[in-house]
N, C-alpha and C positions, 0 to 999 in steps of 0.2 A: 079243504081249507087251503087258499093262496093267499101268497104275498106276493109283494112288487118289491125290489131295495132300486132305492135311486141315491147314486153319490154324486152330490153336488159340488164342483170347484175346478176352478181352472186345472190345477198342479196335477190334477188327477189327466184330463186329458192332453196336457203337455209333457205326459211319461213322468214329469218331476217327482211323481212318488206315487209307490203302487197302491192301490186300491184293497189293503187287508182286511176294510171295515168290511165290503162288502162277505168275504172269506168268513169272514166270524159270524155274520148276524144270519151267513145261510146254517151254517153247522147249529147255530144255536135254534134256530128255527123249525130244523129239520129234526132237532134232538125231541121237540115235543109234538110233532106230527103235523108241521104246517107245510108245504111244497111251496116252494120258489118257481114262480111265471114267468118271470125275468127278472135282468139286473140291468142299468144302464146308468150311463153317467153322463151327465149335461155340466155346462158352465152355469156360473153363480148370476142370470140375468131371468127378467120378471118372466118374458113370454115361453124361454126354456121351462122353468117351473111347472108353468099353468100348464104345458103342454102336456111334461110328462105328467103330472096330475090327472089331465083328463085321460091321458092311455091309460097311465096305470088303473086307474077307477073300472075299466070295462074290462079286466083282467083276473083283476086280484081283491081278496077280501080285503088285506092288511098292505096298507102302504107304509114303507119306512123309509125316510130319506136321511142324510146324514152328511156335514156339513152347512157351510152357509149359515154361523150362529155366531159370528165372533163380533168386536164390538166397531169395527170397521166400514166403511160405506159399502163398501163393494160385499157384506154380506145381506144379502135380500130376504134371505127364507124368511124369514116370521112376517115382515110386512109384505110380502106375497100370499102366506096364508090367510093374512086378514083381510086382503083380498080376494081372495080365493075362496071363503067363509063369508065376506060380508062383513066383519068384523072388527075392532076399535084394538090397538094399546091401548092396557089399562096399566097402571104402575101396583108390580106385587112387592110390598113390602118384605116378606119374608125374603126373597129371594136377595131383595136390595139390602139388605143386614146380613145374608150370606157371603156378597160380594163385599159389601165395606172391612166382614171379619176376615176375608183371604186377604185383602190389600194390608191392614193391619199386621196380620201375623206374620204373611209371607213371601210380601211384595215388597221391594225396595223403593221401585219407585211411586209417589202419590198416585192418588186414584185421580182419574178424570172425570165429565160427565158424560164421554163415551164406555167407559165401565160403567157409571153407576144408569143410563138407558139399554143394557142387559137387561133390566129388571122388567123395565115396559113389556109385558106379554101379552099377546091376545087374550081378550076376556071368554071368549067360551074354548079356551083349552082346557086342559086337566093339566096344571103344571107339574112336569118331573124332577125332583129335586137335584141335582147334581152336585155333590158332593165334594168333587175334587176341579171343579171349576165353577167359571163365572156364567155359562151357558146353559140354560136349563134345559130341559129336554119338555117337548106339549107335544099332549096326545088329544087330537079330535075325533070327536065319533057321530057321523054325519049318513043320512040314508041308510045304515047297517054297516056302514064298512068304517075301520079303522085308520087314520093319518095319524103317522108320527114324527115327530121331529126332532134327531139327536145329534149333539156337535158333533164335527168330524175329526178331533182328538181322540184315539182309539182307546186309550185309559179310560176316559171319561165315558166313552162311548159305550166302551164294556160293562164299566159298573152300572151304566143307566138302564142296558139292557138287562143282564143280571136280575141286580135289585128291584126293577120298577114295571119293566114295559113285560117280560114274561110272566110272572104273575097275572099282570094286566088281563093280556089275552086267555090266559088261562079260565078265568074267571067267565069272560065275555063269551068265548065263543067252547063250544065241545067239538071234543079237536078225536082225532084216529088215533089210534095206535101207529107207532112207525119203526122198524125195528133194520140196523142195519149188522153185516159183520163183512168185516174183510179179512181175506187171505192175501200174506206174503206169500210171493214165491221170488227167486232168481236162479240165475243162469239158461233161463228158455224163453224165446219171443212167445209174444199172444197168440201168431197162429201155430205153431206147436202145440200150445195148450190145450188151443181151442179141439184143433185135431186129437190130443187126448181124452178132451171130456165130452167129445160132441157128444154120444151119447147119453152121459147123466145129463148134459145141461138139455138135450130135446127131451127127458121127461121128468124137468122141472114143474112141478102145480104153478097154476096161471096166477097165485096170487105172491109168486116170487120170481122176482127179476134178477139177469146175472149180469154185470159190467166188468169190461177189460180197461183196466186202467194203466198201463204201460208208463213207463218213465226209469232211465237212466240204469240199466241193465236190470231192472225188476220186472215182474206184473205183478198188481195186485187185484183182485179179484171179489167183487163186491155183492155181496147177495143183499138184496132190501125185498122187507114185504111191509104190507099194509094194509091192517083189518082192526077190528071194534076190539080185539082183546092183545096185550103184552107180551102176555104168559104165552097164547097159543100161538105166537108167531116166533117169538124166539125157541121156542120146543119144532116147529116146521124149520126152520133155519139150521138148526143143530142138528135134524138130523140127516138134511142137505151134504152139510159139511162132514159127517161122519162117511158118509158115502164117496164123497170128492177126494179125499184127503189120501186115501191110499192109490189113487192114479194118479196123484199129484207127489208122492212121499218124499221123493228125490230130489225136489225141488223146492217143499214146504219148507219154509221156517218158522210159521205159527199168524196169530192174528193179530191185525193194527191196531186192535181195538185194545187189544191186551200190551202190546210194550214191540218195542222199533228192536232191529237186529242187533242195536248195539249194547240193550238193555241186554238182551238176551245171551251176549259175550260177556256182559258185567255178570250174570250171575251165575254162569257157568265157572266164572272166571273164582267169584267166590267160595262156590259150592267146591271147588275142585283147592283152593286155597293157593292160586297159583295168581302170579303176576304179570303184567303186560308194557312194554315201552314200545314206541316208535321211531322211525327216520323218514323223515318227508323231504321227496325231494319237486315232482312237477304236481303234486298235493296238496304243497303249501301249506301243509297245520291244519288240513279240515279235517285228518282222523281225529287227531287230536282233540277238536273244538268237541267232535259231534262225542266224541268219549269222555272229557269232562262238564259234558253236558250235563248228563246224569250224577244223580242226588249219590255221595258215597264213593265216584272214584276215587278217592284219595286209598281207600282201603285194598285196591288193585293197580290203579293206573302209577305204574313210576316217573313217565316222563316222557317229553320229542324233541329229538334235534330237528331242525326246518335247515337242511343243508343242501340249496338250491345251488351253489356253485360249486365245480369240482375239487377245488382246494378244502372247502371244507367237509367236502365227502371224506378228504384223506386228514387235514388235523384234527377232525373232530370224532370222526367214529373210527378213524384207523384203516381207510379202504387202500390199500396199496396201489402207489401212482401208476406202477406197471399195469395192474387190471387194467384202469381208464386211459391209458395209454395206447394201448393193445386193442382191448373192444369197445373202449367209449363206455360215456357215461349211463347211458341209455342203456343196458346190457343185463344179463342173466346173472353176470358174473358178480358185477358191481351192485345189485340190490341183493344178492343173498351177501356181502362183504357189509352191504349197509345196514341191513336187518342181526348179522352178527355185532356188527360194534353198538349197536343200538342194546341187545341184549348183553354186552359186557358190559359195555360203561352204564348202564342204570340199574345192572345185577337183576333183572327180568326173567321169568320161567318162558317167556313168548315177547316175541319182538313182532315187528310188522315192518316194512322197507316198500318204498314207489320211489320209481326214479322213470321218465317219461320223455316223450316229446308230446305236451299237448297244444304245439301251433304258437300264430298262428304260420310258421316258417318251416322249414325242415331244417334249418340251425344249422351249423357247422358239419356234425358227423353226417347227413345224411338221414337220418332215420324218419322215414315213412309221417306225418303228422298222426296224432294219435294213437303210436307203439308207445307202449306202458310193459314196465316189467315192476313186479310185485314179488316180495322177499319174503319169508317168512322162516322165522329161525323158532323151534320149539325143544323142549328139554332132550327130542329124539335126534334131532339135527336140523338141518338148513333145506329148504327148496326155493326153487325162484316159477312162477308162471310168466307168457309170454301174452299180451292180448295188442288188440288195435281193436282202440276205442273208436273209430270216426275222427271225423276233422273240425269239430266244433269245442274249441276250448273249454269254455263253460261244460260241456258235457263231457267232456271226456274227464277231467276233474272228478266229476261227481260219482260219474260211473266206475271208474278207479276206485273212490272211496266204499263205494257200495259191494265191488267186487273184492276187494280186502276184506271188510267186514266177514263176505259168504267164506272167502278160503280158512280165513281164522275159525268162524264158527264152526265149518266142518270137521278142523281140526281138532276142536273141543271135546267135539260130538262124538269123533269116531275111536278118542282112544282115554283111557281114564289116568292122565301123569300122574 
């Protein structure tokens, strides 16, 4: 069983905002055993439509497009499908008393009668209700194969798929089994790895495939199979991974499927009854974001100073002006000074410290684009590591953030405070 996703609108192919719809309705699709043929994304005009239409039809069982539903001229999809079907607006009432009650309750300003021709839908769709807007979602079912039509509002979009369109298909078509698991690993490129598992991964059974998925000091490592039962694929998979896991141990940090590395430092972090603050300096607050991310830090996480200039490396965590005087801010010296005041001043069992050059300049001191020093203060003492990220801002960021996370979690891991 294939799908086609086609996202419809200008904003998408002018960069003006990324395309997550497509990111969601593949994960969700693939969650109940459909595979994705492709993805593409056109402008909101009639013979673009019709086109991909016809591709995707010689492709895919289930076509879902998304976008091109709002009450504006320039959106076309629905009188392209009535086109495209042979088909009339008809006015659905139910819908039209859905939009009247949103404008009512929770619109300021009056309704138009470009709100209330929302309602007008093709008549041989199956209309999808949408709940948290004025765009419904129609689903045709034409020659065996599935057309769908959902706004490109990702809320809306979600819920509709959710709620409406997976069931749908569930019903219609009998679908495989699809079973995936990933493995984190960090600190080793892909072909290292690969060089470590060539052997298990050449005598993988043929109805499991293995993927390197590389990104920003990690690999993660993706086993998918696919056959008529659940049960026996996730019991093939598991027992994949019991065999991988000790050529890999050094490196494992556990599965994606299960919780991200920084879940994995929050419960460590619990389990051990110990506390955590930061000092961010070419970081910028994203250890921070991605650790109050999670449901519960407040019960570990104390706090982060974001002390991106040198003044306030020294009044705010206390780093003495001589350090950065002497070896600059970018220094071993100065992120184990930064990762200590970080753990005084918020009374933390573990601190965490970055201080960087990640571009896109070599700045005042000199230092290489992408030298990162990483602090880490724990109830035993202070160490600092030294890396160079690369010369791509954005990634070096991240990879910073990623490669803190491993030092911490090792740290967790290797001794019991």
């Amino acid at each position: 069983m294939k799908a086609e996703l086609v996202s419809i609108g200008d904003e998408i192919l002018i960069g003006q905002i990324v395309n997550t719809n497509a990111v969601f309705l593949a994960k969700e699709l693939n969650s109940i055993g459909v595979e994705i043929a492709q993805i593409s994304s056109i402008s909101d005009q009639k013979e673009h439509i019709i086109k991909a239409l016809d591709q995707a039809r010689k492709r895919a069982d289930i076509i879902i497009m998304t976008g091109g539903l709002g009450p504006t001229k320039d959106d076309l999809t629905k009188h392209t499908l009535c086109d495209y079907f042979d088909d009339d607006l008809v006015l659905n009432e139910l819908v039209l008393e859905h939009i009247e009650n949103i404008f009512k309750n929770y619109v300021t300003t009056p309704i138009s009668n470009l709100n209330r021709d929302q309602a007008q839908l093709p008549s041989k769709a199956t209309i999808l209700p949408n709940r948290y807007g004025t765009a419904a979602g129609m689903w045709f079912f034409d020659q065996g194969q599935v057309f769908v039509s959902l706004p490109g509002v990702p809320y809306e979009m979600e819920a509709l798929m959710k709620n409406e369109v997976l069931p749908k298909i569930k019903e219609q078509f009998v679908l495989p089994a699809l079973y995936h698991k990933t493995l984190l690993t960090y600190g080793l490129g892909e072909s290292v790895i690969a060089e470590r598992i060539e052997e298990w991964e050449n005598n993988l059974p043929e109805s499991i495939k293995l993927a390197y998925l590389p990104s920003l000091g990690r690999v993660r490592l993706r086993l998918s199979a696919k056959g008529p039962e659940l049960e026996a694929l996730e019991k093939e998979v598991n027992e994949q991974i019991e065999k991988v896991i000790p050529l890999i141990e050094d490196i494992y940090f556990g599965a994606e499927e299960d919780q991200s590395i920084e879940t994995l430092i929050a419960d460590k972090l619990k389990q051990l009854g110990k506390t955590l603050s930061c000092a961010e300096s070419c970081t910028g607050g994203v250890i921070a974001t991605r650790i109050t991310s999670i449901v519960g830090a407040s019960l570990f996480f104390k706090g982060s100073a974001v002390t991106y200039a040198a003044e306030s490396k020294s009044r705010i965590l206390g780093v003495d002006e001589r350090i950065i005087s002497e070896q600059g801010v970018v220094s071993a010296a100065v992120a184990s000074a930064m990762a200590l005041g970080a753990q005084k001043i918020y009374k933390s069992d573990f601190a965490l410290a970055t201080t960087g050059n990640a571009g896109p300049t070599k700045g005042d001191e000199g230092q290489d684009i992408g030298t990162v020093f990483i602090g880490l203060a724990t109830p035993d003492g202070i160490e600092s590591f030294q890396f160079n990220m690369g010369n791509n801002r954005t990634r070096v960021i991240h990879k910073t953030v990623n490669q803190a996370f491993e030092i911490l979690y090792r740290a967790l891991m290797k001794n019991d405070f």
